[in-house]
GUSE-501119 format. One record per residue: residue number from 1; residue in one letter; x, z, y of N, C-alpha, C in turn. Coordinates in steps of 0.001 Angstrom, whole numbers. Layout:
<babas>
   i aa   neast     nup  nnorth  caeast    caup canorth   ceast     cup  cnorth
 NUM  a       X       Z       Y       X       Z       Y       X       Z       Y
...
</babas>
This chain:
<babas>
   i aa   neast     nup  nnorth  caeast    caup canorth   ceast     cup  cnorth
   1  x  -19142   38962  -11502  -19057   37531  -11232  -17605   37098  -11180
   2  x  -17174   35777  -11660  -16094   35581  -11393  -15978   34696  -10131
   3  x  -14744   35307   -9483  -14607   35006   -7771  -13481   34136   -7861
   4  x  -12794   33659   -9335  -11406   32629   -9299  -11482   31459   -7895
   5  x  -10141   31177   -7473  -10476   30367   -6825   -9396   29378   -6991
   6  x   -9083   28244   -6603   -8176   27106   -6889   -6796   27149   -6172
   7  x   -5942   27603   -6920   -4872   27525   -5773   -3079   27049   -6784
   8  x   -3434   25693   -6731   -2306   24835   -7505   -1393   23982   -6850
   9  x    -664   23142   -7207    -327   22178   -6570    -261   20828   -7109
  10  x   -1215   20981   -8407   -1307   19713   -8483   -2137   19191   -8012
  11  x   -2217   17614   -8098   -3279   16869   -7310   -4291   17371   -8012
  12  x   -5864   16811   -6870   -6607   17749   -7372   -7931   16274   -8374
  13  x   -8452   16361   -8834   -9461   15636   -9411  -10061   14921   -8757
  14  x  -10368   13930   -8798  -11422   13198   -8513  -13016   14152   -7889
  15  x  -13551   15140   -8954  -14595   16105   -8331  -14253   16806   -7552
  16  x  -13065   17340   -8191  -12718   18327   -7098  -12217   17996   -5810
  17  x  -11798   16955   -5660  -11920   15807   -4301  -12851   15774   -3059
  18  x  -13712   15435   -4193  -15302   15073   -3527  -15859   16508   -2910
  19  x  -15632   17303   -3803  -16231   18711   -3102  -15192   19512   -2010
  20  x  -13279   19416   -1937  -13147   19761   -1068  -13463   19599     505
  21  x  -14097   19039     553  -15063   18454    2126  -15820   19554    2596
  22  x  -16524   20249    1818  -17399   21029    1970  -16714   22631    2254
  23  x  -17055   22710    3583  -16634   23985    4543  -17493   25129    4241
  24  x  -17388   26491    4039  -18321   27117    4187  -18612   28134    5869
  25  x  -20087   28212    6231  -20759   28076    7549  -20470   29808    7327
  26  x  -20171   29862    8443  -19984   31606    9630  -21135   32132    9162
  27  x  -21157   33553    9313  -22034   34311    9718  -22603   34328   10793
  28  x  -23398   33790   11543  -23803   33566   12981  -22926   33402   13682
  29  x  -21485   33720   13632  -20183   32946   14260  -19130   32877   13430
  30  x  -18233   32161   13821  -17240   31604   13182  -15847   31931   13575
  31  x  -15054   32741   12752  -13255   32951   13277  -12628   32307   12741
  32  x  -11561   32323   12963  -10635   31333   12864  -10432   32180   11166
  33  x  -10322   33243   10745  -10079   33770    9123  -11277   32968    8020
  34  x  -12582   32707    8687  -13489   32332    7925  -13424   30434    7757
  35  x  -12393   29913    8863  -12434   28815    8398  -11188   28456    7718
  36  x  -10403   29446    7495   -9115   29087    6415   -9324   29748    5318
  37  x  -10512   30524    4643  -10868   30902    3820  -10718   29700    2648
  38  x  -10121   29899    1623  -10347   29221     145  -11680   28779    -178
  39  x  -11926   27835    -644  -13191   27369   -1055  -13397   27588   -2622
  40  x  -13862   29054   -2828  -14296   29582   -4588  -14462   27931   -5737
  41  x  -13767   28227   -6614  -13991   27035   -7359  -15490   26920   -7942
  42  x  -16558   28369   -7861  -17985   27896   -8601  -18584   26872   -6829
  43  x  -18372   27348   -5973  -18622   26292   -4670  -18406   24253   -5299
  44  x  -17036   24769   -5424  -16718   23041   -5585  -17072   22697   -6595
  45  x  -17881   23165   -7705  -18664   23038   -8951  -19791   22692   -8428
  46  x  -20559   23671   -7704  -21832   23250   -7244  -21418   21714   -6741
  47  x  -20813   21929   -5671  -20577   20634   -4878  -20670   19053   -5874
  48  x  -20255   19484   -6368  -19692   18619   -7396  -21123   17781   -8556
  49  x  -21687   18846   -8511  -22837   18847   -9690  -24076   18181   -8340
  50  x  -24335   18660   -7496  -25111   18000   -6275  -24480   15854   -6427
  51  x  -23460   15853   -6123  -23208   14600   -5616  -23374   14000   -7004
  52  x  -23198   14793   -8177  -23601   13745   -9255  -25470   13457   -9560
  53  x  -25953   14516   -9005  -27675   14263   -9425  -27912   13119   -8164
  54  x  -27187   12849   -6622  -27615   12074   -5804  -26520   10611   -6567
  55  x  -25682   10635   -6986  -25412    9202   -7323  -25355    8745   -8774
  56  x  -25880    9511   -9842  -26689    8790  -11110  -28336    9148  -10575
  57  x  -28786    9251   -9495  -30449    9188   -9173  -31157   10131   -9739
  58  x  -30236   11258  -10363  -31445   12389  -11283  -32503   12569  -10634
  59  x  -33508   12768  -11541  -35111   12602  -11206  -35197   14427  -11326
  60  x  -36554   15324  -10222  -36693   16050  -11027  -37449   16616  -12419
  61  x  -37086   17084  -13360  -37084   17370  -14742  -36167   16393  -15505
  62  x  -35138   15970  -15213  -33712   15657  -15498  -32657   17064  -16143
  63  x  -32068   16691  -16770  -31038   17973  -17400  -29955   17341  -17266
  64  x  -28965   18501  -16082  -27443   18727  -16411  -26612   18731  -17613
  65  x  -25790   18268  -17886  -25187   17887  -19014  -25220   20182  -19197
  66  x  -24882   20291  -20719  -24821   21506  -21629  -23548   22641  -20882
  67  x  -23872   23750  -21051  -22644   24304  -20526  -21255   23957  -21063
  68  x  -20908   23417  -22451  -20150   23450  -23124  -19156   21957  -22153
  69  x  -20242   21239  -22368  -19629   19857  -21585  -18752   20009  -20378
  70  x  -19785   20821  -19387  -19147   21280  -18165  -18062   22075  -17774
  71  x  -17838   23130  -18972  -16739   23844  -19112  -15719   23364  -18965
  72  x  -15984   21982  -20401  -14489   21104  -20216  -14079   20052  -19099
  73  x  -15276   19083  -18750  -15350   18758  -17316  -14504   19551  -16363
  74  x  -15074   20058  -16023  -14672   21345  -14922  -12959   21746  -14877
  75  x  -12545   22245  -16451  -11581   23183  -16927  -11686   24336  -16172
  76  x  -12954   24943  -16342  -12812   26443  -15848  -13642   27117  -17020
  77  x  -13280   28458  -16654  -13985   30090  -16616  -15828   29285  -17254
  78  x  -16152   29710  -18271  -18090   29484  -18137  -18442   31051  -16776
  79  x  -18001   31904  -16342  -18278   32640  -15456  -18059   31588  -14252
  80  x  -17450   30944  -13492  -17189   29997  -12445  -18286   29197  -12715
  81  x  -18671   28377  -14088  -19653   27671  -14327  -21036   28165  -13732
  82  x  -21126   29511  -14825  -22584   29728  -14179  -22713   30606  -13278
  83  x  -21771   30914  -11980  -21663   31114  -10626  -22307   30081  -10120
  84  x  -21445   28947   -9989  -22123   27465   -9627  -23175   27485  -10365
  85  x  -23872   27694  -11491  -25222   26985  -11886  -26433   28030  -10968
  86  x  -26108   29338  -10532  -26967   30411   -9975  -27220   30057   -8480
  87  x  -25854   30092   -7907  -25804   29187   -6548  -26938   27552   -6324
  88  x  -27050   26638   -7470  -28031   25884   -7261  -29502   26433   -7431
  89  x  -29516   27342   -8234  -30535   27677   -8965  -31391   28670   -7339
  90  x  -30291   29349   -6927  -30931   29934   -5576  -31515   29189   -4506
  91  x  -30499   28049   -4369  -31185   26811   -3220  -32056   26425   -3552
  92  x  -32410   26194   -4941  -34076   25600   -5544  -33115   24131   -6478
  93  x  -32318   23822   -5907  -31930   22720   -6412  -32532   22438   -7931
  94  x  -32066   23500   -8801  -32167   23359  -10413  -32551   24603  -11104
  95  x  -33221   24659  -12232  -34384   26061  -12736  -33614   25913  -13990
  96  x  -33148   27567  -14191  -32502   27580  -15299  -32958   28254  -16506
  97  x  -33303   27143  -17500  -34073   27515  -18757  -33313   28278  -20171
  98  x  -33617   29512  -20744  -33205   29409  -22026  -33510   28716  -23130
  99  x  -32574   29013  -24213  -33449   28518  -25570  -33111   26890  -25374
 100  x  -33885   26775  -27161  -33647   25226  -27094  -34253   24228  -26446
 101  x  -33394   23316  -25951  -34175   22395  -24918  -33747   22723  -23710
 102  x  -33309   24328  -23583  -33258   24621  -22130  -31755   24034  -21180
 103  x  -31650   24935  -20453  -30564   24658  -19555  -30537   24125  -18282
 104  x  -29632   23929  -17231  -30050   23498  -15919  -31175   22338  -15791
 105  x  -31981   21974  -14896  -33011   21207  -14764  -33382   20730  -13238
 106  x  -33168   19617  -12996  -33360   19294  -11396  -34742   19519  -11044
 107  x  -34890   20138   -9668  -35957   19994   -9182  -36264   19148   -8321
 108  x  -37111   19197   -7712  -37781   17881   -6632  -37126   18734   -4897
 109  x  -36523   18516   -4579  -36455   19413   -2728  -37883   19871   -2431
 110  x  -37776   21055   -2507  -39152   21536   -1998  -39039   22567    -478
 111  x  -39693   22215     559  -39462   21723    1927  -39961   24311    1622
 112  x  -40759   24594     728  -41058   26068     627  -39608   26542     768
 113  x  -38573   26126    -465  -37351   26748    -264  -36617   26458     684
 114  x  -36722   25654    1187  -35902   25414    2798  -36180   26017    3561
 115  x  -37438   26400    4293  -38541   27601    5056  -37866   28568    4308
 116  x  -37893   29047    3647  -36993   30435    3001  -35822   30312    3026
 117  x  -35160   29564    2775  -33867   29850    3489  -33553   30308    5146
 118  x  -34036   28847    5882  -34169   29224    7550  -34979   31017    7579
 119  x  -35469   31477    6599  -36258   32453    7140  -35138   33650    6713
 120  x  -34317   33883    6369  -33335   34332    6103  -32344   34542    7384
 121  x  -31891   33463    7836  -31272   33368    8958  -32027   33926   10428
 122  x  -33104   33009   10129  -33634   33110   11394  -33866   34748   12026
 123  x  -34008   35432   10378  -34673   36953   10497  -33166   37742   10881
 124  x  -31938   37203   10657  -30498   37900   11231  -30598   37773   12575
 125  x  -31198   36407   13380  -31259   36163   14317  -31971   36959   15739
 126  x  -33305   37935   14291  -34097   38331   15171  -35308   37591   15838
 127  x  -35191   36195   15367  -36945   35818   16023  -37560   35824   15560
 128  x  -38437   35849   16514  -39981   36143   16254  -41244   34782   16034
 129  x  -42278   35336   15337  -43214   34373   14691  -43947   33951   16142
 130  x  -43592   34005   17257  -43876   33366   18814  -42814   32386   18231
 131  x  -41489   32513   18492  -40632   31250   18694  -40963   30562   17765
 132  x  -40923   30999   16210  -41815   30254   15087  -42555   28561   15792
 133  x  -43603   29580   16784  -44641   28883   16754  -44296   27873   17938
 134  x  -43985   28369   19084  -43344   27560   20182  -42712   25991   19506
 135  x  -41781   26620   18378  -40990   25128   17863  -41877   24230   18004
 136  x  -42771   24772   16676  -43603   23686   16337  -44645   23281   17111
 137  x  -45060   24052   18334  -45876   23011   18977  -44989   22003   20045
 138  x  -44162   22448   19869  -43284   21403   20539  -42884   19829   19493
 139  x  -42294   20463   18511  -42312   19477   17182  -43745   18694   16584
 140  x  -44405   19206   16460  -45399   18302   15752  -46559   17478   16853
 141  x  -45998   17295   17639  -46422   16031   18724  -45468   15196   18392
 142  x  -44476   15135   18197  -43543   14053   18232  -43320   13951   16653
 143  x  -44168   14259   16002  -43856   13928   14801  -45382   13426   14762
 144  x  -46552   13651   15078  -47563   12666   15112  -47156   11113   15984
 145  x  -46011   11249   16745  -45792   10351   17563  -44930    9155   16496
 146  x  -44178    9819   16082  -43209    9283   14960  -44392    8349   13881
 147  x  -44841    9377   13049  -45958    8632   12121  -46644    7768   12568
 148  x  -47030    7770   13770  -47706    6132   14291  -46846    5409   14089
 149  x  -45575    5504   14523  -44788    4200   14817  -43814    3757   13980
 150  x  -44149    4790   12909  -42813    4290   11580  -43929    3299   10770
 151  x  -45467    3121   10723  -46010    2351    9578  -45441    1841    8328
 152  x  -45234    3147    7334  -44519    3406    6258  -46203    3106    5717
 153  x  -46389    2222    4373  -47546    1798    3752  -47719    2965    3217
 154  x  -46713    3360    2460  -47250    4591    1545  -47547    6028    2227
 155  x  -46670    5998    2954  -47091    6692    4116  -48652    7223    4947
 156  x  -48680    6130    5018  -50196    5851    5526  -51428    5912    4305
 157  x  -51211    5361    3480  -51917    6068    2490  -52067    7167    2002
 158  x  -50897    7847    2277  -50894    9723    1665  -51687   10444    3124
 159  x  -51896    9671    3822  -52711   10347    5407  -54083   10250    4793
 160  x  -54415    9316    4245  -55521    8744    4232  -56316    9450    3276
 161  x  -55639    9820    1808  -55695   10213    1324  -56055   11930    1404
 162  x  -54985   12266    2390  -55083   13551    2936  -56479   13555    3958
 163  x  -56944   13114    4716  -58199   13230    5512  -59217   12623    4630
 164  x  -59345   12083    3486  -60635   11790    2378  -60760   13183    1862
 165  x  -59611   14016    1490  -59974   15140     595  -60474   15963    1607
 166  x  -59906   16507    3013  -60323   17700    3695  -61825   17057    3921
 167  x  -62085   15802    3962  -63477   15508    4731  -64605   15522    3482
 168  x  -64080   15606    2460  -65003   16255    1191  -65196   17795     696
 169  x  -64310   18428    1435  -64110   20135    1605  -64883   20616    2336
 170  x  -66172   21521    1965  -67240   22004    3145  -66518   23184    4043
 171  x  -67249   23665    4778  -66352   24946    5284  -67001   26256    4868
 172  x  -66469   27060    4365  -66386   28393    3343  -65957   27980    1984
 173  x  -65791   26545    1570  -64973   26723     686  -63640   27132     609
 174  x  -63077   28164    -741  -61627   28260    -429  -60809   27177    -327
 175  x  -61086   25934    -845  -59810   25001    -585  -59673   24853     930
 176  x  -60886   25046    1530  -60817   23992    3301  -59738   24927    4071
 177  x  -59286   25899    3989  -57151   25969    4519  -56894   25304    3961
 178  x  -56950   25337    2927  -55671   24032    2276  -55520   22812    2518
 179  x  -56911   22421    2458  -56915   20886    2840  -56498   20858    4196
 180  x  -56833   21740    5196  -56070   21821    6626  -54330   21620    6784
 181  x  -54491   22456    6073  -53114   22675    5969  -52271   21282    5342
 182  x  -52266   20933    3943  -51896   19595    3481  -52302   18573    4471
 183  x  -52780   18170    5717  -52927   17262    6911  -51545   17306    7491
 184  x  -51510   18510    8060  -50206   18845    8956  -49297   18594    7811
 185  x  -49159   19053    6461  -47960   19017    5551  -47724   17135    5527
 186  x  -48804   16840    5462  -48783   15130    5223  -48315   14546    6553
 187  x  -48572   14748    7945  -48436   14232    9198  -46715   14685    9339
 188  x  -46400   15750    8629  -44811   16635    8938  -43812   15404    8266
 189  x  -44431   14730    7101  -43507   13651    6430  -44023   12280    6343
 190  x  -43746   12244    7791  -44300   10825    8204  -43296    9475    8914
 191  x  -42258   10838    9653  -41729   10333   10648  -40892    9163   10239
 192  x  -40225    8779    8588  -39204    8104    8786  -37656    8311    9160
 193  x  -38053    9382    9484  -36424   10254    9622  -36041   11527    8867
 194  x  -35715   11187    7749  -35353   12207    6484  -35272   13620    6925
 195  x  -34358   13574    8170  -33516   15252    8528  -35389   15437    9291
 196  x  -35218   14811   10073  -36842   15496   10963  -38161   15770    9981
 197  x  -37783   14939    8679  -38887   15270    7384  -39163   16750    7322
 198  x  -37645   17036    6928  -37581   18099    6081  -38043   19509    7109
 199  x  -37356   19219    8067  -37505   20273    8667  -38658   20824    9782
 200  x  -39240   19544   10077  -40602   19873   10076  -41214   20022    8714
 201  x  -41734   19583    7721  -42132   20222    6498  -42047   21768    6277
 202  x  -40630   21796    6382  -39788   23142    6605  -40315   24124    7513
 203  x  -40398   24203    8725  -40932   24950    9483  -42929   25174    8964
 204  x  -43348   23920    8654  -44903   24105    8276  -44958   25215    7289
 205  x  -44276   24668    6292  -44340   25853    5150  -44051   27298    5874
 206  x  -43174   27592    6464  -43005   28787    6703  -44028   29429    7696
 207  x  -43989   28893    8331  -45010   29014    9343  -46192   29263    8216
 208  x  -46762   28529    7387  -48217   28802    6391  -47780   30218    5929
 209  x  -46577   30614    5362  -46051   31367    4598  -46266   32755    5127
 210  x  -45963   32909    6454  -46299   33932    7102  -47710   34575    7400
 211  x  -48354   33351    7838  -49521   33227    8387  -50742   33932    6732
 212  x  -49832   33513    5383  -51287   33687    4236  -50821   35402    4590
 213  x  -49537   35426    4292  -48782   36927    4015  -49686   37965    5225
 214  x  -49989   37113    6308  -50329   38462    6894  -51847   38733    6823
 215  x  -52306   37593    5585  -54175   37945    5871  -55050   37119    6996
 216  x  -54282   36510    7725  -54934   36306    8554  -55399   34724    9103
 217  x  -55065   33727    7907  -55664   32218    7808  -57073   31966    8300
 218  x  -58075   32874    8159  -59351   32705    8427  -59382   32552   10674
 219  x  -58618   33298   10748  -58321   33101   11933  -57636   31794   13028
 220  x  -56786   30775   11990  -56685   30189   12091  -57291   28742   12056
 221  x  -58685   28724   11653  -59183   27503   11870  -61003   27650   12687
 222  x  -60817   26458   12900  -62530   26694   13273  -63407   24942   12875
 223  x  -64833   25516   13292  -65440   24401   12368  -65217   23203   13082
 224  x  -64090   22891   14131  -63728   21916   14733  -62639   21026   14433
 225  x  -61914   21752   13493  -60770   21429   12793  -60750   19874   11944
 226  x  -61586   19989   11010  -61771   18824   10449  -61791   17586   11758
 227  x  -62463   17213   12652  -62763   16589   13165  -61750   15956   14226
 228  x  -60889   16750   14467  -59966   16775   15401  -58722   16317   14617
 229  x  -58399   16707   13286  -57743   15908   12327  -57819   14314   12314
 230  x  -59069   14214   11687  -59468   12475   12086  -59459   11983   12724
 231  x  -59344   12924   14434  -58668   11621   15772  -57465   11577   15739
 232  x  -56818   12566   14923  -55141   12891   15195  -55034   11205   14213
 233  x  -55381   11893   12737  -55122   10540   11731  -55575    9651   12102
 234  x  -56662    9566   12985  -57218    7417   12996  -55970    7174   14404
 235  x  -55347    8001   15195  -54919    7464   16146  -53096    6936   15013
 236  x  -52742    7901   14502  -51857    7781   13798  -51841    6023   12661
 237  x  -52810    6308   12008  -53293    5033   11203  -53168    3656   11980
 238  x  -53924    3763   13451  -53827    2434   14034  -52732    2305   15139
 239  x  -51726    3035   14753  -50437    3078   15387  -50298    3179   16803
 240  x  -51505    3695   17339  -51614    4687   18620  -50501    6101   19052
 241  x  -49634    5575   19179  -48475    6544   19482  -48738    7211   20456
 242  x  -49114    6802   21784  -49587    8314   22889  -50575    8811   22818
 243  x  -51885    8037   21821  -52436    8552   21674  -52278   10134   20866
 244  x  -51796    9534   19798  -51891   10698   18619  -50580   12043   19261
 245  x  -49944   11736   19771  -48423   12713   20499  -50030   13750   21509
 246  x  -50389   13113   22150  -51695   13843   23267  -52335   14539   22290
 247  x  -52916   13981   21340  -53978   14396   20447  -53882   15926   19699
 248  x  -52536   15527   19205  -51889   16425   18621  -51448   17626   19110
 249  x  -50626   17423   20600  -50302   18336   21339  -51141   19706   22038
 250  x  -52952   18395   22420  -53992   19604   22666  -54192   20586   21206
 251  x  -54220   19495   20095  -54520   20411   18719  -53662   21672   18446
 252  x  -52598   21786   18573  -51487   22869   18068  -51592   23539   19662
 253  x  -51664   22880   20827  -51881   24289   21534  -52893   25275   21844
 254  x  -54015   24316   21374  -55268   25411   20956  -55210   26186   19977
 255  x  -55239   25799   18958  -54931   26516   17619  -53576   27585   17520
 256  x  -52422   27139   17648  -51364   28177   18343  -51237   29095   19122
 257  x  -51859   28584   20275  -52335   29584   21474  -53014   30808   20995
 258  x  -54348   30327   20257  -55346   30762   19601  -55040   32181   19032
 259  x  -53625   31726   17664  -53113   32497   17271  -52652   33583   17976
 260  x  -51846   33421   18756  -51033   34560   19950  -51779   35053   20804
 261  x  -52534   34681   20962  -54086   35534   21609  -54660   36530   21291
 262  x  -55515   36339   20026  -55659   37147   18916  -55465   37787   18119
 263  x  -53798   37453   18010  -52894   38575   17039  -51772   38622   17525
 264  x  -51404   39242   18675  -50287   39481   19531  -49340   40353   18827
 265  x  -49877   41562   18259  -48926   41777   17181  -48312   41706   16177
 266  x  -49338   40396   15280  -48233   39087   14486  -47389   38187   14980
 267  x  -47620   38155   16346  -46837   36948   16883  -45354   37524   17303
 268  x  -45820   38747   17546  -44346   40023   18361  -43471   40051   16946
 269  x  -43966   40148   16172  -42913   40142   14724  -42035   39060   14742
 270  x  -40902   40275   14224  -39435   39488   13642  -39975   38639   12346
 271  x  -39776   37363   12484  -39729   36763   10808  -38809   37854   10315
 272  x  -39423   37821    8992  -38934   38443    7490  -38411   37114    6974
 273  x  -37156   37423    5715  -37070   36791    4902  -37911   36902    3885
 274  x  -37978   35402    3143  -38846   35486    1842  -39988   34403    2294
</babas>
């Protein structure tokens, strides 16, 4: 890989501007050597290539301009280039195609690769699929609380939408986890507050992620589920805020509880990355 890094004195670019802002984060702590560290020029490439898909609006299945373009853009190394193009390509940001037609390609933020990232960290950290779970029953009361009270139209329609499909899902069909599951995924991006979106989303996914990995989803629901959804969503829908925060709160601590009850030695596990 090439590790070049920028060290001139002329002024620096306009991109390269925009991306010196961007610090890179400690290893679970921070010395004073890691914050005078050089910032690798494929970093301020990435950087660089991010702030242009958020201010020309790239959609995902959008294409990054050609390597050739960027080379000269840039004036670097194509090794610095596609450092930076691997670095997005790892965050999920952009999927990198061969052949004709191919080449970098935006994706949509998908809340899976964020849960994999945190699950990375979290697993240096050492916690366990208890604290996992603790978060979120702490979190997703106040994010049923949120979705009442943001009355986002579209919003409310993707609820609605979401409790028509689970309530057409019998139980032993394979979709009815899923449709369970897409409730909470739909109630997680409700709130109106982008950062609390994601990362509740974020935690759901991972939390599902663990939970298919270990076999043990069937354990997680019962034929009460559906039903208890639809007081969560009608309290949510008619903008019943203590209601649905209560509603919600008995829901995830039964069901959570449930979990750690029954599988004390999934719950004792260190998250894994992945």
């Amino acid at each position: 890989m090439d590790h070049e890094v920028e060290s001139r004195d002329v002024p620096m670019s306009a991109d390269e501007a925009a991306v010196s802002r961007v610090m890179p984060m400690g290893f679970l702590t921070t010395t004073q050597g890691q914050l005078s560290r050089p910032v690798k020029t494929s970093e301020r490439i990435a950087a660089a290539l991010v702030e242009d898909v958020i201010r020309e609006g790239l959609q995902p299945g959008d294409r990054l301009p050609n390597e050739a373009a960027m080379v000269e853009r840039f004036r670097v190394g194509k090794g610095s280039l596609r450092e930076a193009l691997r670095i997005l390509e790892v965050y999920g940001l952009i999927s990198l195609k061969s052949g004709p037609g191919g080449g970098p390609i935006v994706q949509a933020v998908d809340p899976r690769e964020v849960g994999r990232t945190f699950s990375l960290y979290l697993s240096l950290r050492g916690a366990t699929i208890t604290e996992l779970i603790e978060t979120r029953m702490f979190i997703e009361p106040m994010v049923a609380r949120l979705g009442a009270q943001n009355r986002d139209p579209r919003a409310l329609k993707r609820l609605e939408k979401a409790l028509e499909v689970e309530a057409a899902v019998s139980e032993g069909d394979n979709r009815y986890v899923q449709a369970a599951n897409d409730f909470h995924y739909v109630v997680a991006s409700m709130t109106g507050n982008s950062v609390f979106d994601l990362v509740a989303t974020a935690l759901k996914e991972l939390y599902t992620t663990k939970v298919v990995e270990a076999g043990i989803t069937a354990t997680t629901v019962q034929k009460t589920i559906c039903a208890e959804h639809r007081e969560i969503g009608k309290a949510i829908l008619d903008g019943e805020a203590d209601e649905a925060e209560r509603l919600m709160r008995e829901h995830m601590a039964f069901y959570l509880g449930r979990l750690k009850d029954t599988n004390p030695a999934f719950t004792a596990l260190r998250i894994s990355w992945g």
